[in-house]
N, C-alpha and C positions, 0 to 999 in steps of 0.2 A: 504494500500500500504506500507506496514511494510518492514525495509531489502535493502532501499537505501544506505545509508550508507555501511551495508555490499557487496553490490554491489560495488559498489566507492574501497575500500579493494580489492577487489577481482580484481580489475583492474590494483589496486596497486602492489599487488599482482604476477601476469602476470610480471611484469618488474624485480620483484627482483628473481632473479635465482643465488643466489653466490655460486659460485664453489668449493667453503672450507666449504657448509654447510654439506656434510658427513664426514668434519673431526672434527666436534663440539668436541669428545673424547681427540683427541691430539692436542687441544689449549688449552690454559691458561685462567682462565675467564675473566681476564683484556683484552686479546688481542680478545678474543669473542666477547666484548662487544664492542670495537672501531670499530670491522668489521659489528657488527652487525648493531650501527649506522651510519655506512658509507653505508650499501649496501642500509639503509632506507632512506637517503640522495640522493642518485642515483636514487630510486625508484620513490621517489617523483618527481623529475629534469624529471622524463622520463614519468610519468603521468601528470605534466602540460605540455608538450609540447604533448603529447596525445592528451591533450584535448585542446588545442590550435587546433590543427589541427582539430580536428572532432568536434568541439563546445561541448557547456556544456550542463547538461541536467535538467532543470526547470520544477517544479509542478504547471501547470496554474490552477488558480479559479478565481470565483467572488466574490466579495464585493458589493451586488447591480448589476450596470451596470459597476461596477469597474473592468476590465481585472485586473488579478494580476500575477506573476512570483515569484516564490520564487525556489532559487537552490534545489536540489534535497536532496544536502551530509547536509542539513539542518534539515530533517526529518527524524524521527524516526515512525514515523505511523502516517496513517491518518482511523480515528473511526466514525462511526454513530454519530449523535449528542446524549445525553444521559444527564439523571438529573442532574445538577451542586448542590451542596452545599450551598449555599449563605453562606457569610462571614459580619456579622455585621462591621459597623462603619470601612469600607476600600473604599478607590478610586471607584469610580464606573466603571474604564476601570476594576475593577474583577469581574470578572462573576460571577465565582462561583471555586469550586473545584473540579472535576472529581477523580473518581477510575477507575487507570490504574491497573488493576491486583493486585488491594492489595495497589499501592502505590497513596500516593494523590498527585494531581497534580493541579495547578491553571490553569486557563483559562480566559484568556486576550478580551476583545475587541479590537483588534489591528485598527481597523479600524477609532477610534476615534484620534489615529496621523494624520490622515489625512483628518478628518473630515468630513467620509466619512457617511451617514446615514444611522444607524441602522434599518436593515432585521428582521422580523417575521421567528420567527424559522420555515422551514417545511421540508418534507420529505428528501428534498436534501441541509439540513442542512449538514456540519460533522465538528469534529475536527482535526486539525491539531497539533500532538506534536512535540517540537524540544525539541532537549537532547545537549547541551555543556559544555562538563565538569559538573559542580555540576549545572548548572541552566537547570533544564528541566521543560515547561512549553505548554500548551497548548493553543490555537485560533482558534476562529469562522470561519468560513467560510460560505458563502451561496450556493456554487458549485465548487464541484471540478472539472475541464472541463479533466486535461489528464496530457502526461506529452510530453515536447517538449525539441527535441533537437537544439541550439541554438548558432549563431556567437558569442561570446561576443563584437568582433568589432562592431557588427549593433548596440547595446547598444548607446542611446544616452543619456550621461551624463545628471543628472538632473536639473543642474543646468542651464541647454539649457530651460526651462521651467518657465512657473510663474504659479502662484497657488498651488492649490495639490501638483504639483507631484514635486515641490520644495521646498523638506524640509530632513533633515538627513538619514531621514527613506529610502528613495528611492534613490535605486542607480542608478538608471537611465531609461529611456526608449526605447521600444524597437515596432517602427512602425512595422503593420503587416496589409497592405491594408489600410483600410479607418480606423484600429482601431490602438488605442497605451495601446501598453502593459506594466504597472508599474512594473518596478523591483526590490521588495524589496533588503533591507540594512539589513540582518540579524546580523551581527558584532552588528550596530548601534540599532537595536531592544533588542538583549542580552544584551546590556549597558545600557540601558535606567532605569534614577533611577525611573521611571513612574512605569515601572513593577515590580521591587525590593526593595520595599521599608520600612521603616522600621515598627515597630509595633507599 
C-alpha cells in the first residue's frame, strides 16, 4: 500500500491554486519565495480543516488480538514479511534489518511498548515502513485489516484508560462496537530513544 503520503500531497495539493503561478518569469526570486511559502501556509490551513470535516484516514492491523490504528500520512509502504538480518549485541525490540530496494532498513518490534505478546510469523505477517525526515524504519505486524476513514473527535484520549493502552505511545482510543481500537502516537514512536539508539 505504497503512495499514502503522496496521496495526502495530492490533496494538499487541490487547495493550492495561486494565481501568480504563471507569472513565476516576472517575479523576483525573493518575492517567489515569500508567495510561494504563503500559498503553502494556506494550503495547509485549508487541508486541516478538510480533514476536520471529513475525518482522517488510518491503517488498521493486529498485534495478536491487538486492534491497532496508525494515520495513514505515516506510511510509506506496507511489504510481505521477508528475511530480516539479525544484528548482534542490540536491544532485542530489533528484529533484524530489511532491504528496501537496495536501502537497509531496521525493523522494530513495536509491540513490546506495550507489552503486547509476540506472534509467530505466518503468511499474513507484513511490514510496515514509516519515512520522517532522516528516521525511516520498519515494524511487524500480524495483519493488516484495511484502511479507515475516521472522526478524530471519537478518539478517546488515552489517558481515559489504565493498563496498555496508557502509556506515550498511544494516542488514544477509538470504541468501535464491542471492540476498542489503539491509536498509535507516531510523533512519540519517532522519538523514542528505545529505537535510536546509540552503538
Amino acid at each position: 500500500m505504497p503512495g499514502k503520503k503522496s496521496e495526502i500531497k495530492a490533496v494538499k495539493k487541490e487547495f493550492q491554486v495561486p494565481l501568480w503561478f504563471e507569472e513565476k518569469d516576472k517575479i523576483d526570486p525573493e518575492t517567489w519565495k515569500i508567495l510561494s511559502e504563503r500559498s503553502e501556509e494556506l494550503a495547509k490551513e485549508k487541508f486541516l480543516i478538510f480533514r476536520e470535516e471529513s475525518g482522517r484516514e488510518y491503517l488498521g492491523f493486529l498485534w495478536g488480538q491487538t486492534k491497532c490504528y496508525l494515520a495513514v500520512e505515516s506510511v510509506i509502504e506496507i511489504k510481505e514479511f521477508e528475511y530480516l538480518e539479525p544484528v548482534p549485541s542490540t536491544p532485542d525490540i530489533l528484529v533484524g534489518l530489511a532491504n528496501l530496494r537496495g536501502e537497509v532498513v531496521p525493523v522494530f518490534d513495536l509491540r513490546k511498548f506495550w507489552s503486547i505478546p509476540k506472534e509467530e510469523v505466518t503468511e499474513t505477517s507484513k511490514l510496515i515502513i514509516m519515512d520522517e525526515g532522516l528516521k525511516k524504519f520498519g515494524f511487524w505486524v500480524d495483519e493488516v485489516i484495511g484502511t479507515f476513514i475516521e472522526k478524530e473527535e471519537d478518539i478517546t484520549p488515552s489517558h481515559q484508560y489504565s493498563g496498555q493502552l496508557n502509556n506515550e505511545y498511544t494516542l488514544g482510543v477509538l470504541p468501535k462496537g464491542e471492540d476498542l481500537w489503539m491509536v498509535l502516537n507516531p510523533e512519540a514512536i519517532l522519538e523514542s530513544s528505545a529505537l535510536f539508539f546509540d552503538d
